[in-house]
KOLMARPA-228965 format. One record per atom (N, C-alpha, C): atom name; residue number from 1; x negated, y negated, z negated; residue in one letter. Coordinates in steps of 0.1 Angstrom, whole numbers, plus 5000, padded with zeros to 4 digits. Each point is the difference from the previous one (the first is absolute). Example, Ala and Ser with C-alpha at 12.3 -4.5 7.8 and 13.67 -1.06 7.14 Angstrom:
BEGIN
N, 1, 4868, 5057, 4922, A
CA, 1, 5009, 4988, 5000, A
C, 1, 4991, 4988, 5000, A
N, 2, 5004, 4989, 5007, S
CA, 2, 4991, 4989, 5000, S
C, 2, 5008, 4989, 4992, S
END
This chain:
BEGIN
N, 1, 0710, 2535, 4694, X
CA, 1, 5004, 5010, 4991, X
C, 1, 4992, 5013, 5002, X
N, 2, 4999, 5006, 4992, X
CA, 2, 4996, 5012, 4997, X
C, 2, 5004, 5013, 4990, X
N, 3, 4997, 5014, 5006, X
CA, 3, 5004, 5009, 4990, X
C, 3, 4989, 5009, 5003, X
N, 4, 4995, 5013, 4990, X
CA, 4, 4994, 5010, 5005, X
C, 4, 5008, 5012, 4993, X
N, 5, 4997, 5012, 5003, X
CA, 5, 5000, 5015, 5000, X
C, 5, 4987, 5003, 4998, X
N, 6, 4999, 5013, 4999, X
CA, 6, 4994, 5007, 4995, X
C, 6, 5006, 5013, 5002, X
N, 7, 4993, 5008, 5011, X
CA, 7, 5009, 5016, 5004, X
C, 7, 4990, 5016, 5004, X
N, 8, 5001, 5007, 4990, X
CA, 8, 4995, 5009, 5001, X
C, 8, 5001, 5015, 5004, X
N, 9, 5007, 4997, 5014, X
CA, 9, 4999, 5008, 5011, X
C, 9, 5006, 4996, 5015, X
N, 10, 4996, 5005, 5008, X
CA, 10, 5003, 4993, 5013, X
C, 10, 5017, 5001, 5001, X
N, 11, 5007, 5010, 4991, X
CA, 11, 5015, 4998, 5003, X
C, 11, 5005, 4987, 4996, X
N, 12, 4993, 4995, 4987, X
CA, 12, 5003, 4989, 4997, X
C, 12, 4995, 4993, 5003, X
N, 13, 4989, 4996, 5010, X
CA, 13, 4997, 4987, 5008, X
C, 13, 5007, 5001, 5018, X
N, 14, 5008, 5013, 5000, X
CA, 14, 5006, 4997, 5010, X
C, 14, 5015, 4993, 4995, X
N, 15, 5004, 5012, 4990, X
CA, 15, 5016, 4989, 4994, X
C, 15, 4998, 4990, 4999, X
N, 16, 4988, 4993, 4990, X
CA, 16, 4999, 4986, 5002, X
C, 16, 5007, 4993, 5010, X
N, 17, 4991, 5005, 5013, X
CA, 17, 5001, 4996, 5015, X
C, 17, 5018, 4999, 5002, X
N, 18, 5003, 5012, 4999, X
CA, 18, 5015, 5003, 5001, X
C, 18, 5010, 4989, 4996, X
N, 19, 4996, 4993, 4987, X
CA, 19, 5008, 4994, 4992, X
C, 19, 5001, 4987, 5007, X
N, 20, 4989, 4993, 5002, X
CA, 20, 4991, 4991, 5006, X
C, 20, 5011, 4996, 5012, X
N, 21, 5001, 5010, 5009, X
CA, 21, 5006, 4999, 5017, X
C, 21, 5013, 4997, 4998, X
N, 22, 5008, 4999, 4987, X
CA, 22, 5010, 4995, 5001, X
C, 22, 5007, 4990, 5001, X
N, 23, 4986, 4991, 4997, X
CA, 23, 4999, 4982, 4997, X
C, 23, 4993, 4994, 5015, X
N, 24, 5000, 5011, 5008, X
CA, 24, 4991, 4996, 5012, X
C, 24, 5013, 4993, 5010, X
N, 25, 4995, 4989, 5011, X
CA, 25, 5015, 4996, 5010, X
C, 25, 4989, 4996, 5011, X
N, 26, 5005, 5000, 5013, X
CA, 26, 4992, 4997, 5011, X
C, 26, 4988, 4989, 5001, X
N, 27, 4992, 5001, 5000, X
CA, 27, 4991, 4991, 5006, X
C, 27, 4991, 4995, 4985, X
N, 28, 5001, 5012, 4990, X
CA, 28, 4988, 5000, 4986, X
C, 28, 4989, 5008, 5009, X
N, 29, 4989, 4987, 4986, X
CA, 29, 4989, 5009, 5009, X
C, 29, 4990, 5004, 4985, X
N, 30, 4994, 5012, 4998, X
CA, 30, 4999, 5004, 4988, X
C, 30, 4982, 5005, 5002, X
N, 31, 4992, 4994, 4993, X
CA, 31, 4988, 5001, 5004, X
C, 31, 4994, 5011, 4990, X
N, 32, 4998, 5011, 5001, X
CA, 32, 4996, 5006, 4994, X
C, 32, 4980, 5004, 4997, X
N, 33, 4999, 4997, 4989, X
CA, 33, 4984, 4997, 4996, X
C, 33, 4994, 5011, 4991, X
N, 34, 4985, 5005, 5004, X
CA, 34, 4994, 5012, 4990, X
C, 34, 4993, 5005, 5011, X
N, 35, 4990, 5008, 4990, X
CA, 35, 4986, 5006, 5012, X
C, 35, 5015, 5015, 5005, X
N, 36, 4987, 5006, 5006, X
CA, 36, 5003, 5014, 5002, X
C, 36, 5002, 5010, 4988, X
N, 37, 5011, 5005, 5009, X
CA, 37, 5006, 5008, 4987, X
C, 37, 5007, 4994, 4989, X
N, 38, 5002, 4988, 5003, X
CA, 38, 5006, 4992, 4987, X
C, 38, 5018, 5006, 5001, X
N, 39, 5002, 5007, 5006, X
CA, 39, 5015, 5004, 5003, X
C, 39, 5010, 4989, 5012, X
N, 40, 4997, 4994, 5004, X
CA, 40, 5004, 4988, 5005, X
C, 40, 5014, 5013, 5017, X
N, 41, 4993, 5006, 5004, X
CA, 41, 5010, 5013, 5005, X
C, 41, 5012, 5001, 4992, X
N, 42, 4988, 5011, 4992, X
CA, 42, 5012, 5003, 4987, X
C, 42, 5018, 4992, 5002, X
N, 43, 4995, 4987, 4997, X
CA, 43, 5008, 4991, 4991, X
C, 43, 5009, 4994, 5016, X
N, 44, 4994, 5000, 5013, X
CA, 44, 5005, 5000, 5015, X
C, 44, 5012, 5013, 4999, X
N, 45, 4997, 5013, 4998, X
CA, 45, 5006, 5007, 5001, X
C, 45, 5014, 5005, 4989, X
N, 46, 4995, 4991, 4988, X
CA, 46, 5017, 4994, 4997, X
C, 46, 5009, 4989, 5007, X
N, 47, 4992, 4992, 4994, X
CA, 47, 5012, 4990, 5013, X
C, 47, 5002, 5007, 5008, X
N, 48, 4996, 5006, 5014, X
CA, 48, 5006, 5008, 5008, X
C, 48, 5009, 5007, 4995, X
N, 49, 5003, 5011, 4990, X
CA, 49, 5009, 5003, 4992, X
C, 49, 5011, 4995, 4997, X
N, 50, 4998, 4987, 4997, X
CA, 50, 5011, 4996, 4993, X
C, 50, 5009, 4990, 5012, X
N, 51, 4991, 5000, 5013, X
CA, 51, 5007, 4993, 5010, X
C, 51, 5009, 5011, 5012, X
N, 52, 5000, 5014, 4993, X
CA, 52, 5002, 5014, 4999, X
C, 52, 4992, 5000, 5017, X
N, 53, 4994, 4996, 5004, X
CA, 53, 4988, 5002, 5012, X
C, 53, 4994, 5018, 4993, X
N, 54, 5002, 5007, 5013, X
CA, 54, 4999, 5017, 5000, X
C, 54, 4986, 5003, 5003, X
N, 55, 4995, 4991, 5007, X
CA, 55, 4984, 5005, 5006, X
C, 55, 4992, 4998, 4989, X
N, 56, 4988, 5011, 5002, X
CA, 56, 4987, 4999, 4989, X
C, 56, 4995, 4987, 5002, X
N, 57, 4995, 4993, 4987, X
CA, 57, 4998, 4988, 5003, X
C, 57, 4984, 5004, 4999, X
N, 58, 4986, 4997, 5011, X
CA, 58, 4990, 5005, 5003, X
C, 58, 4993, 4987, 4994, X
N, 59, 4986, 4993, 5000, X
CA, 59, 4993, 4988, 5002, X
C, 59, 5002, 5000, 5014, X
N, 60, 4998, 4987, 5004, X
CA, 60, 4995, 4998, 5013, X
C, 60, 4990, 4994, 5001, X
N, 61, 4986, 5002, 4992, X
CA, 61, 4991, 4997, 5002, X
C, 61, 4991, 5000, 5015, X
N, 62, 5002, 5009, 5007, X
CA, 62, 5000, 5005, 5014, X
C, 62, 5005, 4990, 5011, X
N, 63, 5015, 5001, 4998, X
CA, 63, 5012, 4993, 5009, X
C, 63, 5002, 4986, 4994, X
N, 64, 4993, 4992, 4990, X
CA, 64, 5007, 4987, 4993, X
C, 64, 5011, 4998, 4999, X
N, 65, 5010, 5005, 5006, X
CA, 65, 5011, 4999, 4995, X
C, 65, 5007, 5011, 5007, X
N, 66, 5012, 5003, 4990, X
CA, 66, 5009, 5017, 5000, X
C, 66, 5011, 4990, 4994, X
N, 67, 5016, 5003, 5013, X
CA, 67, 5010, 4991, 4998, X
C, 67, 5011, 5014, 4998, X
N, 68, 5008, 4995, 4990, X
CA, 68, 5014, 5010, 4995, X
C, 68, 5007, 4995, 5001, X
N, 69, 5010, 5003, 5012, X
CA, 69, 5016, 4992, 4999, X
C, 69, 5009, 5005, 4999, X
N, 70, 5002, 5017, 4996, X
CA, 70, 5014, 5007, 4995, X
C, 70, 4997, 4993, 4986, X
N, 71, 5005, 4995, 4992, X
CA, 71, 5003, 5000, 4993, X
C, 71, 5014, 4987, 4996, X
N, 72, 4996, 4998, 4987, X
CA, 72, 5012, 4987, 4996, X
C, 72, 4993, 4982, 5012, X
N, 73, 4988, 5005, 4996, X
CA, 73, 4992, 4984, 5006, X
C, 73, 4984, 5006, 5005, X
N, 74, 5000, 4995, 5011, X
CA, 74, 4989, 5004, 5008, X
C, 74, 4986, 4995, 4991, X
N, 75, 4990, 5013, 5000, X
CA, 75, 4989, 4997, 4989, X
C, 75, 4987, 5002, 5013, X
N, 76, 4989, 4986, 4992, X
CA, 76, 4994, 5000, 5012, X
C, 76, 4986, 5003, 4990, X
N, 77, 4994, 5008, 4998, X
CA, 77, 4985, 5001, 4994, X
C, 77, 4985, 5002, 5008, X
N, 78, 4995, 4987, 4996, X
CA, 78, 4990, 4994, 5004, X
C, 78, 4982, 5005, 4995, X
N, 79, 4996, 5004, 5001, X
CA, 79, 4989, 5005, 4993, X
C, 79, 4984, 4990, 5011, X
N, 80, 5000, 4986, 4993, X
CA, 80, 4991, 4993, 5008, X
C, 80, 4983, 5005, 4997, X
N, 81, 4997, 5006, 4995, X
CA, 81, 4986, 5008, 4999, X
C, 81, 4993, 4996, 5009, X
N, 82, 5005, 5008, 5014, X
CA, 82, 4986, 5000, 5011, X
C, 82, 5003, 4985, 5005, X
N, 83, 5011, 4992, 4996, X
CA, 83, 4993, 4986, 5006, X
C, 83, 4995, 4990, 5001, X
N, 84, 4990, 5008, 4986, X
CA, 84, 4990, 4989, 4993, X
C, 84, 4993, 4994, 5011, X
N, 85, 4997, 4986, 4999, X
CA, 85, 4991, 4993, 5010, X
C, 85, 5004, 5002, 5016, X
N, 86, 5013, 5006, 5004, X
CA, 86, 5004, 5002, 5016, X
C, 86, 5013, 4990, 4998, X
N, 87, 5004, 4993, 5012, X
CA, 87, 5009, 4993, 5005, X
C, 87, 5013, 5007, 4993, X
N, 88, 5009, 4991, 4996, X
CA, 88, 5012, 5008, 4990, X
C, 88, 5010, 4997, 5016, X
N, 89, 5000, 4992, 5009, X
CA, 89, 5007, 4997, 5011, X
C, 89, 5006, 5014, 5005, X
N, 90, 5008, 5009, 4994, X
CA, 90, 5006, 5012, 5006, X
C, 90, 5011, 5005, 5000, X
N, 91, 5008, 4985, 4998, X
CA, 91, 5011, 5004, 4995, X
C, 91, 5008, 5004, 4984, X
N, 92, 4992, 4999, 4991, X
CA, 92, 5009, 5005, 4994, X
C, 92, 5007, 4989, 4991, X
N, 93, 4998, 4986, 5005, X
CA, 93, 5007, 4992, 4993, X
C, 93, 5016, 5003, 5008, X
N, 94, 5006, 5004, 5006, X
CA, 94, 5013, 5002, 5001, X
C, 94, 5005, 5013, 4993, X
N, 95, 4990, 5003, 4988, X
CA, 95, 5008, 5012, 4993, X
C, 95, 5001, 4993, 4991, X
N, 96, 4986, 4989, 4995, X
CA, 96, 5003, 5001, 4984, X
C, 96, 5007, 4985, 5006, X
N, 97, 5012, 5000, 4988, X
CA, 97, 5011, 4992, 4998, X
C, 97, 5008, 5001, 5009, X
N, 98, 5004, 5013, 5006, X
CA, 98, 5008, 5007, 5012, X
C, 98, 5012, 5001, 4988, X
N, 99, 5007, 5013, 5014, X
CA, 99, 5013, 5004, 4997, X
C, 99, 5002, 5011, 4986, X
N, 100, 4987, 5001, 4991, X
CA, 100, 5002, 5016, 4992, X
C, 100, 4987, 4992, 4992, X
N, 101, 4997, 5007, 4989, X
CA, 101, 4990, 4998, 4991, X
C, 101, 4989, 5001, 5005, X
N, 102, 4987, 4994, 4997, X
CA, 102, 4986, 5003, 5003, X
C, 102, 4988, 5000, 4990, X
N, 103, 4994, 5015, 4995, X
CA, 103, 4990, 5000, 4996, X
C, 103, 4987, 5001, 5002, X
N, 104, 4993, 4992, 4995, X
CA, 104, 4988, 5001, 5010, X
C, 104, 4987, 5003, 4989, X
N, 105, 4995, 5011, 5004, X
CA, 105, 4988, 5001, 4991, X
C, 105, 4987, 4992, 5002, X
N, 106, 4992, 4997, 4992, X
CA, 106, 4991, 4992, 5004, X
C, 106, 5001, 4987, 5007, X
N, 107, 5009, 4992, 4994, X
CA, 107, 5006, 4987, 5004, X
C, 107, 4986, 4992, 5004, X
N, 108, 4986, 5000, 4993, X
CA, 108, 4993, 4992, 5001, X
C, 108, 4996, 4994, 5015, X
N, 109, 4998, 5014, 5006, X
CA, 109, 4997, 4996, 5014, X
C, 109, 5012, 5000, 5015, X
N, 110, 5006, 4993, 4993, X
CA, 110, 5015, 4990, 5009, X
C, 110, 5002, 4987, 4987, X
N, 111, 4992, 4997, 4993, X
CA, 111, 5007, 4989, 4992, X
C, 111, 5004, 4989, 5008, X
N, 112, 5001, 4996, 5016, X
CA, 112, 5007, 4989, 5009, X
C, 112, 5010, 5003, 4999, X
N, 113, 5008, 5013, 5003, X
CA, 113, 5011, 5008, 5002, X
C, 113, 5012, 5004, 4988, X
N, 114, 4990, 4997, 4988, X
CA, 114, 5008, 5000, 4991, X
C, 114, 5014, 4989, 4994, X
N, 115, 5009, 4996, 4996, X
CA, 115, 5009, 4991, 4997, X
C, 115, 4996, 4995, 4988, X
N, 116, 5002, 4989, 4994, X
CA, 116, 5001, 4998, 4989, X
C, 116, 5010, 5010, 4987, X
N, 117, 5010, 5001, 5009, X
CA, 117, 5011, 5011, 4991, X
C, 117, 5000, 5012, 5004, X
N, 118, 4994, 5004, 4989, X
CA, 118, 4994, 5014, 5000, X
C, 118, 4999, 5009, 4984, X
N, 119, 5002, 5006, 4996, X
CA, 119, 4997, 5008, 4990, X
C, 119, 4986, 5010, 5003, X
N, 120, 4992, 4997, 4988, X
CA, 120, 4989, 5007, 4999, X
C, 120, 5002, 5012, 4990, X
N, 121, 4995, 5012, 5006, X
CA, 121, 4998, 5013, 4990, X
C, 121, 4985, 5004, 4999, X
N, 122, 4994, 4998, 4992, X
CA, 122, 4985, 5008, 4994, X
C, 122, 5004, 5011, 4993, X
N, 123, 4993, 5011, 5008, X
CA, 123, 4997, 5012, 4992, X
C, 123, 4986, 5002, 5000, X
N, 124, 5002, 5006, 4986, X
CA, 124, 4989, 5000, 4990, X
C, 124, 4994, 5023, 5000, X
N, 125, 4994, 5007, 5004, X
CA, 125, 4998, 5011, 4998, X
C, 125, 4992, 5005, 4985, X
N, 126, 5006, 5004, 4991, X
CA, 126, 5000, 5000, 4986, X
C, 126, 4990, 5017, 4998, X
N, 127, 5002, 5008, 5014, X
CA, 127, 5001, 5011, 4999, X
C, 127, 5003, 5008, 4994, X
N, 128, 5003, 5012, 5008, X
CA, 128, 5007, 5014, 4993, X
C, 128, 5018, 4997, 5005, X
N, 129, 4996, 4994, 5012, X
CA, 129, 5015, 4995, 5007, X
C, 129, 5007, 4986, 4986, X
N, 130, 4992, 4996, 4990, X
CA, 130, 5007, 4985, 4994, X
C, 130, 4997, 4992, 5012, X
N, 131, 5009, 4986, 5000, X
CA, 131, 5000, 4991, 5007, X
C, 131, 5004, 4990, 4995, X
N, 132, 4992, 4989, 4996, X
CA, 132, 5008, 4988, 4998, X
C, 132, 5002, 4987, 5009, X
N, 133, 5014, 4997, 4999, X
CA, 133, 5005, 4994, 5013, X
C, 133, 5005, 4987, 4999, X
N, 134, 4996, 4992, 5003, X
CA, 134, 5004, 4986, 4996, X
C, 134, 5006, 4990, 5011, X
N, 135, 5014, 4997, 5000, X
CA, 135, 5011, 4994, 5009, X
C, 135, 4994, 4980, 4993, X
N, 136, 4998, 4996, 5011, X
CA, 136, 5003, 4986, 4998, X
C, 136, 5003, 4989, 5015, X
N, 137, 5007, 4991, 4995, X
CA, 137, 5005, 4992, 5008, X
C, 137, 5002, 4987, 4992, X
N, 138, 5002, 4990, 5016, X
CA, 138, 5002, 4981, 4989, X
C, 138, 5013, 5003, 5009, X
N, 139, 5003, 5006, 5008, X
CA, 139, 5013, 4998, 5007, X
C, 139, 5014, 5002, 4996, X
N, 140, 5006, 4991, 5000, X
CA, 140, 5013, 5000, 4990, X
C, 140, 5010, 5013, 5009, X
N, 141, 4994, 5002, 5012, X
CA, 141, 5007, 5013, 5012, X
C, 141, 4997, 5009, 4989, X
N, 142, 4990, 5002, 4997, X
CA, 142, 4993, 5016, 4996, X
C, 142, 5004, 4995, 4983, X
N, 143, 5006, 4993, 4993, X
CA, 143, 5002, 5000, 4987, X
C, 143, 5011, 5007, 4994, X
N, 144, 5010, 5002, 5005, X
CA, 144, 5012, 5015, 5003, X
C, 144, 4989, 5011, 4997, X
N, 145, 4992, 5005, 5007, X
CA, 145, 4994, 5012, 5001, X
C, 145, 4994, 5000, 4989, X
N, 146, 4990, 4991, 4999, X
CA, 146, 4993, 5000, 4985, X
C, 146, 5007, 5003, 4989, X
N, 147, 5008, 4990, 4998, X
CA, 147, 5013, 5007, 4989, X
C, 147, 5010, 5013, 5001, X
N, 148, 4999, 5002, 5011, X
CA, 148, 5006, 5011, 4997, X
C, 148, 4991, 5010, 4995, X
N, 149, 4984, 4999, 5002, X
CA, 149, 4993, 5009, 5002, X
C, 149, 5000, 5002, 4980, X
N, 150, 5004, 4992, 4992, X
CA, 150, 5003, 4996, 4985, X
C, 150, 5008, 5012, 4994, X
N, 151, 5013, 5005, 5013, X
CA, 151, 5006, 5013, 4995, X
C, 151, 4994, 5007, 5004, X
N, 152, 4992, 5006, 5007, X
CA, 152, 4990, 5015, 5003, X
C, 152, 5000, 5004, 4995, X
N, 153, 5000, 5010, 4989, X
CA, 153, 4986, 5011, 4996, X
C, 153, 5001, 5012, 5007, X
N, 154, 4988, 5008, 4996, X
CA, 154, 4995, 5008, 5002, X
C, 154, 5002, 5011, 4997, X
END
């Protein structure tokens, strides 16, 4: 399945996010795809929102992963960047498909680590803060979400 958006400003690719984290339940793992700057934060820091998690949601391009557990469900964001071509052995397969959601930027370099069930998000940087965002999944888990994503707007 599939749906896209199309959002022209970062409040609205955060609500997106927001709307999104409602459909979320322990142990989704949500791979979020797009160069730099494609908003892929942004859209971290709704879900955070909507999982009412209080802390700034930062990248952890630095830290590879920045874990939030005040909230409704513990959110674990993964930003695999620097592990291009280095050993992924560090642990972080007991986040993703843990106790709380897990997004991970730059899925490519952990594709061992990834699950089959999984929901993919591409964002697209349209500039001038547009984004277009494209949710897809074959997983009948993540097919609730997709459709609900049918009532959205913007």
């Amino acid at each position: 399945m599939r749906i896209e958006f199309n959002t022209i400003s970062s409040e609205q690719t955060k609500a997106l996010g927001e709307f999104v984290s409602s459909f979320f339940t322990a142990g989704d793992v949500v791979l979020l795809k797009g160069d730099l700057g494609a908003g892929k934060t942004t859209f971290v820091g709704g879900v955070a929102k909507g999982l009412e998690i209080k802390e700034d949601v930062i990248s952890p391009t630095f830290n590879i992963m920045k874990c939030y557990f005040k909230g409704k469900l513990p959110m674990y964001h993964i930003d695999a960047y620097r592990l291009e071509n280095m050993s992924i052995e560090i642990g972080l397969d007991e986040y993703i498909e843990g106790d709380g959601v897990c997004l991970i930027e730059w899925p490519q370099y952990i594709l061992p680590l990834i699950p089959d069930d999984h929901l993919d998000i591409t964002l697209l940087n349209k500039g001038d803060n547009h984004r277009h965002i494209v949710f897809e999944s074959d997983s009948t888990h993540f097919s609730e979400l997709i459709e609900g994503l049918r009532r959205f707007s913007l």
